[in-house]
N, C-alpha and C positions, 0 to 999 in steps of 0.2 A: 504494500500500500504506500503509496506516496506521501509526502508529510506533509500535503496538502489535503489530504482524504480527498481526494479528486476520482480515488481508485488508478488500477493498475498502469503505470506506462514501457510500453517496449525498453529493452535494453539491449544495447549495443554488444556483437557479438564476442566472442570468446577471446582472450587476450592471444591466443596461438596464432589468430589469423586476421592478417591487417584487412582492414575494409579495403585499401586498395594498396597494388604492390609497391614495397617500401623503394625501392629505382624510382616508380614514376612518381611517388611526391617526393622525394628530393630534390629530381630533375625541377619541378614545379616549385619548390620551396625556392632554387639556386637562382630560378628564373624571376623569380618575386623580388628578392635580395638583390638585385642588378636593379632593379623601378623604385627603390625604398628613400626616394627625397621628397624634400619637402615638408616634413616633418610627422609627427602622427594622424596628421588627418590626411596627408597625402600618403602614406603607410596603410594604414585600416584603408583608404579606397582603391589601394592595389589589393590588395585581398579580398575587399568585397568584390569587387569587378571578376579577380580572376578566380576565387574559389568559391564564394554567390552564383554568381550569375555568368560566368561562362561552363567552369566545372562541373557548378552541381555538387562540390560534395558535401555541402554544407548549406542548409538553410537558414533564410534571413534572419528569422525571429531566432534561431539557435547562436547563430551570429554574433547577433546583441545581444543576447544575456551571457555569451561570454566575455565581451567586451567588457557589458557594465559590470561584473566581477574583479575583471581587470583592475580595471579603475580604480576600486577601492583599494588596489595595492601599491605599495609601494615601486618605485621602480617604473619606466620607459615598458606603458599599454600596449606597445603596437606589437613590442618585443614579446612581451606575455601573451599576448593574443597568438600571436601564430606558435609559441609553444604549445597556448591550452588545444589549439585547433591540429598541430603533430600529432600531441597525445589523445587525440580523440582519434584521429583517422590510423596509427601505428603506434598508440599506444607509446611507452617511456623513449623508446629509442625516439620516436614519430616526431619527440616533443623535443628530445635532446638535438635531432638532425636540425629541425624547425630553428629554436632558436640560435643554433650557432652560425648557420646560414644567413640569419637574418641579420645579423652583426658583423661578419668577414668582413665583406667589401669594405665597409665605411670603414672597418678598424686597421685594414692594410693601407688602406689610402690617408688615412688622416697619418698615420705611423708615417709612410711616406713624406707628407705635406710638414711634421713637424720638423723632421730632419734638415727638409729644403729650407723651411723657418730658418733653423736656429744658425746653420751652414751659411745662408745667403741674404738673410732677413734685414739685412742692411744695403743693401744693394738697392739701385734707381728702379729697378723692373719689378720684383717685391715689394719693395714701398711703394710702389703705385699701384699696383695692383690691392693690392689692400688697404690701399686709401680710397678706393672705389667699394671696397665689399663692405666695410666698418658703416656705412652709412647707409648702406643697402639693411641692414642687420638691424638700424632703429627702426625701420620702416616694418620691415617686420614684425618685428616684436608689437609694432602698435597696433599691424593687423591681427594679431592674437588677442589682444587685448579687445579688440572691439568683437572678433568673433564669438570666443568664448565667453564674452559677456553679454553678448543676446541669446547664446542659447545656456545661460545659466541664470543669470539674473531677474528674472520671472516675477520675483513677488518685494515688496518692498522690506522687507526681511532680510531677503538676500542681497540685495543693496548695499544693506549696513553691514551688513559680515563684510562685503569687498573692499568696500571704504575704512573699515577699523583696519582691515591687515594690512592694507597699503599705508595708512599713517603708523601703525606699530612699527612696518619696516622701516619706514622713511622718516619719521620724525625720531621713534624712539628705539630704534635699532632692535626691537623684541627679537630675541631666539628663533629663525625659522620653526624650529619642531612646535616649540609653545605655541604659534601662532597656529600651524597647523594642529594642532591637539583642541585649543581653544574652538576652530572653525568647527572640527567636528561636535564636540559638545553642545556648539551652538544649533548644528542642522536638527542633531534629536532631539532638543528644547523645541525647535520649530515643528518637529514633525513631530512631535507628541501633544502640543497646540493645536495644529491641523494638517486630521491624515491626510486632507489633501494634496501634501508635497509634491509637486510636479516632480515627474521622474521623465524617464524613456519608456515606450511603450506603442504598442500601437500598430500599424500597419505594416504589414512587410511586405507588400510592395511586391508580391510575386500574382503572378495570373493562376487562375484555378486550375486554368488546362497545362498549366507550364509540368513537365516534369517532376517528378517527387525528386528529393536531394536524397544523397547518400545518407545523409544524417538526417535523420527526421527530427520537428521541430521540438518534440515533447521526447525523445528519447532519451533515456539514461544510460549511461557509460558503463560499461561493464565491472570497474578496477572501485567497489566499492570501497569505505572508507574505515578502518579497523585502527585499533588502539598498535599491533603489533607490526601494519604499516605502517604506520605513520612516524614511528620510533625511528623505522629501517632509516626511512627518506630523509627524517632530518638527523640523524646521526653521521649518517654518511655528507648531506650533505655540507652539514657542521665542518666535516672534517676535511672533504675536499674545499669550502672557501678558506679555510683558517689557514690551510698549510703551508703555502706560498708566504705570506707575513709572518708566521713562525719559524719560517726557514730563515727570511730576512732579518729578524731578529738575535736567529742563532750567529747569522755569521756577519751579520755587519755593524749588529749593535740595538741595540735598544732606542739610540736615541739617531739613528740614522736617519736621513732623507726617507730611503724607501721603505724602512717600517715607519715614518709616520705618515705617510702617502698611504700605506696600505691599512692602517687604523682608519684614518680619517675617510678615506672613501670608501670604505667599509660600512661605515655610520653614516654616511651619507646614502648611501644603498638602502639603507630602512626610513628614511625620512623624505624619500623622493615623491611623496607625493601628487599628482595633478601633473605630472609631467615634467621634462627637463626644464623650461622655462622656469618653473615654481621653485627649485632649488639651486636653480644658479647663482639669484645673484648672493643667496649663502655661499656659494662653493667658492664664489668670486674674492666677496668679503675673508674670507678664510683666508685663502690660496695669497692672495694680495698683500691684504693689511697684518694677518697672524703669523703666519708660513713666511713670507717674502717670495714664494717662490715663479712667480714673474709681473707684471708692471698693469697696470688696469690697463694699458694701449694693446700690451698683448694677449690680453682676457678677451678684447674686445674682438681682435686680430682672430683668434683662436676659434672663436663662437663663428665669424666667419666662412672659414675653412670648413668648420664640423658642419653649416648651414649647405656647403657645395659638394659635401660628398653624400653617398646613401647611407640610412642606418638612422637609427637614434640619433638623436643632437645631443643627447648627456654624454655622447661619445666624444665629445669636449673636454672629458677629466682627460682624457688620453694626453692632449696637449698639454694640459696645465701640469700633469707630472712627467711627462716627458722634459719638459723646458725647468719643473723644481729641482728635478734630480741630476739634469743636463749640469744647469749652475749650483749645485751643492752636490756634489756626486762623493765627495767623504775618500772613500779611498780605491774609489773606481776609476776606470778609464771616463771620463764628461759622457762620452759617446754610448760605451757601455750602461752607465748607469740612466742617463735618458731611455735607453731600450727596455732596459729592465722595468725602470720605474713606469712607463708608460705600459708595458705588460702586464706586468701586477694590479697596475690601473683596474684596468678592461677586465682582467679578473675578476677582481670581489666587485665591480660596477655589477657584472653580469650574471655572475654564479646565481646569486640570492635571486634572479627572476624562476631561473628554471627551479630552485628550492620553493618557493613561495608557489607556483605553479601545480608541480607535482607532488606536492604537501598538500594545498587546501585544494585540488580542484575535482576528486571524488567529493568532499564534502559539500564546497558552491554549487557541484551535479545536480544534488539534492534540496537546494534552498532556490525558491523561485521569486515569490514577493515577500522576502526578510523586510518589514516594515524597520525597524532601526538600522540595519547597515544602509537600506537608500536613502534615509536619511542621515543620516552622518556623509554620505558622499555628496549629498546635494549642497552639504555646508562648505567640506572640504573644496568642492569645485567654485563655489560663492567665493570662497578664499582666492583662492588661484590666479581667480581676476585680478586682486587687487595685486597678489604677487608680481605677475608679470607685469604690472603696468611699475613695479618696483624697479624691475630688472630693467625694463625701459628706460626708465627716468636713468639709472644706474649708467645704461652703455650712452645715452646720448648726450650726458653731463663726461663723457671718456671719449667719445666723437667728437662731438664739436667743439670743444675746448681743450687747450692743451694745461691748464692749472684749475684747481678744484683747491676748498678750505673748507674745514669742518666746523660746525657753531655748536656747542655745546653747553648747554643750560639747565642747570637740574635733569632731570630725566630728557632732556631735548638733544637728539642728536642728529644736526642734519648735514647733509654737503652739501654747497654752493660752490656752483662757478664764479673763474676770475673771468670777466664779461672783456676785460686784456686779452684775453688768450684764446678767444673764438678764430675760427682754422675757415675762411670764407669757401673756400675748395669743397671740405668735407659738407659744411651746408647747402653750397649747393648744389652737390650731387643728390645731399637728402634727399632735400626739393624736388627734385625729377624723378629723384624714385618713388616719393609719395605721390605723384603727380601719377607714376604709370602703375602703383597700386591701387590707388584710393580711386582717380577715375576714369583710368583706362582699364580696371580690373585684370591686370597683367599676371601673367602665372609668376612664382617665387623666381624659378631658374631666367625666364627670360629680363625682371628685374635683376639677379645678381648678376647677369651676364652684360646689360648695357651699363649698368653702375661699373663692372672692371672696366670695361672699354672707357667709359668716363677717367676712372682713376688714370688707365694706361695711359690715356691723351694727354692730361692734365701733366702726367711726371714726364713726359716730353720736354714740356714746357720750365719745367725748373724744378728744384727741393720741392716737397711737399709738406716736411716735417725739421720741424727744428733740430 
């Protein structure tokens, strides 16, 4: 019986035998992993396009209730999602092939791209070239902000949740986690006030005569959920994220670069939230002002790069410990120790998805309208807004200015631009980017691709940067 008392629902068949051969979702998985820019919303609609609605092996409404699961965890959706949909179609390997597919590309190329950084980042052709993407990258960011703000922001409630997290971060520098802790508290206050919380729901968008999906909408997964699984999954899984920073620990020291790379984005791996946006400009703050380990131009630089290749965008830690451990390398080769540390990175970033995934996702199997967890995500997403428009504020006070002052007043803690040290170049490439987002409705890549050309022309013409 279903713990809806709805009565019986099909279950998916025997763990022995993949719904379909584990070759051709690979093939399929590797194919996806090559289209994965854009961000999460351009992510989840290569999947819906290719495994919705041309495949077939997955149906819409099964879709999104795996999504909205997603959601509630921690850690980069897009990446979760196509592991819970592995592990539904092939089962643990299905999930395992899935998500590490869905990360390669972007994590060989940005590994790449930081190299070329740190090797050539000085050079007239580099600095123009991302003097054209830095400005392309507010524009963005503002597009998230206003996106995910019309489709979360619904009741006047949620409003104030986005507005308090934006002033916590920006006025009073609150803790990311708290804030997010707080959001959530605040949605089930909300949604225990009235069940009516707007959630997802609703139509899926398929024709009645259209084909039945391989996975049917109400089915349940085979790999139920036990006290003596669930041990297995996170023990093991414990043990494979921890060992890499344990290793690093034994042999380079406690207070090394790369064991505190690999603590710190560790912890950052459980407080990711609402997506990469949502924890960056913590990661930034950290990485910058605490760590040193490289300059808000190159935070801003970095976020760039991860914005032009495929995969997740938290795939940006990669950068920022590549280039911490690059310059504090301790008693490594500079070169070595950025490799490392940038490996390590992308580790503990991504282990804990596929832990989190194949831990609770027999259990989510079985919960379908959890009245408290969609609220608690309805809050935490209310938050997000106001996060990102943090992060925003964060890269375009590091874009278009080259000096920034902190005001600091009782609990007040803000930064201000020196209104001396506006960069006219960077603005007005803004400018034209905003112009072919906001009203020429221009896709991301063909904005960050006229913004380089911007930058490339411009460093023609002289410096670009002090």
């Amino acid at each position: 019986m279903d713990p809806d008392g709805e009565g019986e629902r099909p279950v998916l068949r025997d763990t022995t035998t993949d719904l379909i051969p584990l070759r051709t979702a690979t093939k399929a998985w590797f194919l996806i992993s090559l289209q994965t820019f854009g961000g999460p919303a351009g992510q989840i609609a290569v999947m819906q396009r290719t495994l919705v609605e041309e495949k077939r092996w997955i149906g819409q409404q099964r879709f999104l209730h795996a999504l909205n699961y997603c959601m509630l965890l921690p850690g980069p959706e897009a990446q979760q999602l196509a592991i819970y949909i592995g592990w539904l179609l092939n089962g643990r390997r299905g999930g395992l092939i899935a998500g590490t597919l869905f990360v390669l590309p972007g994590m060989l190329a940005l590994l790449a791209l930081s190299a070329i950084y740190v090797g050539f980042g000085d050079t007239t052709l580099v600095t123009a070239l991302l003097a054209g993407l830095a400005p392309a990258v507010v524009v963005i960011v503002a597009q998230a902000v206003l996106r995910v703000g019309r489709r979360a922001l619904t009741r006047p409630g949620l409003i104030a949740i986005a507005v308090a997290a934006f002033a916590a971060l920006t006025l009073f520098a609150v803790p990311f986690p708290i804030v997010i802790a707080a959001a959530a508290a605040a949605g089930w206050a909300l949604g225990r006030k009235n069940p009516a919380t707007p959630g997802h729901s609703g139509d899926s968008g398929e024709d009645a005569d259209a084909n039945a999906p391989l996975i049917a909408d109400d089915a349940l997964h085979h790999e139920s959920p036990s006290t003596r699984r669930s041990l297995t999954v996170l023990g093991i899984g414990l043990l494979i994220w921890a060992a890499p920073v344990a290793a690093a620990a034994v042999f380079l020291g406690t207070t090394s670069t790369l064991t505190a790379q690999g603590v710190f984005f560790s912890g950052t791996a459980v407080v990711t939230f609402g997506g990469a946006y949502a924890v960056l400009a913590f990661v930034a703050q950290r990485a910058v002002e605490v760590y040193g380990w490289l300059s808000p131009t190159d935070m801003v630089r970095g976020l760039a790069l991860a914005e032009s290749t495929p995969g997740p965008l938290i795939m940006v830690v990669q950068f920022v410990a590549f280039l911490g451990a690059y310059h504090h390398p301790g008693t490594l080769d500079p070169w070595v120790a950025g490799v490392l540390g940038s490996l390590l990175t992308t580790w503990v970033t991504f282990v804990p998805c596929f832990l989190f995934i194949l831990l609770g996702a027999p259990y989510v199997e079985r919960l379908r309208h959890n009245h408290t967890l969609s609220s608690a995500l309805t809050g935490i997403t209310a938050a997000v807004v106001g996060v990102i428009a943090n992060l925003g504020l964060y890269f375009t006070l590091h874009t278009l200015f080259t000096g920034t002052h902190t005001v600091t007043t009782g609990p007040l803690h803000l930064q201000l631009p020196d209104p001396t040290s506006i960069q006219p170049i960077a603005l007005a490439i803004t400018a034209i980017a905003a112009v072919l987002a906001f009203k020429l409705d221009w896709s991301m890549l063909r904005i960050l691709g006229v913004s380089v050309l911007l930058g490339l022309t411009a460093g023609l013409a002289g410096p670009l940067f002090t």
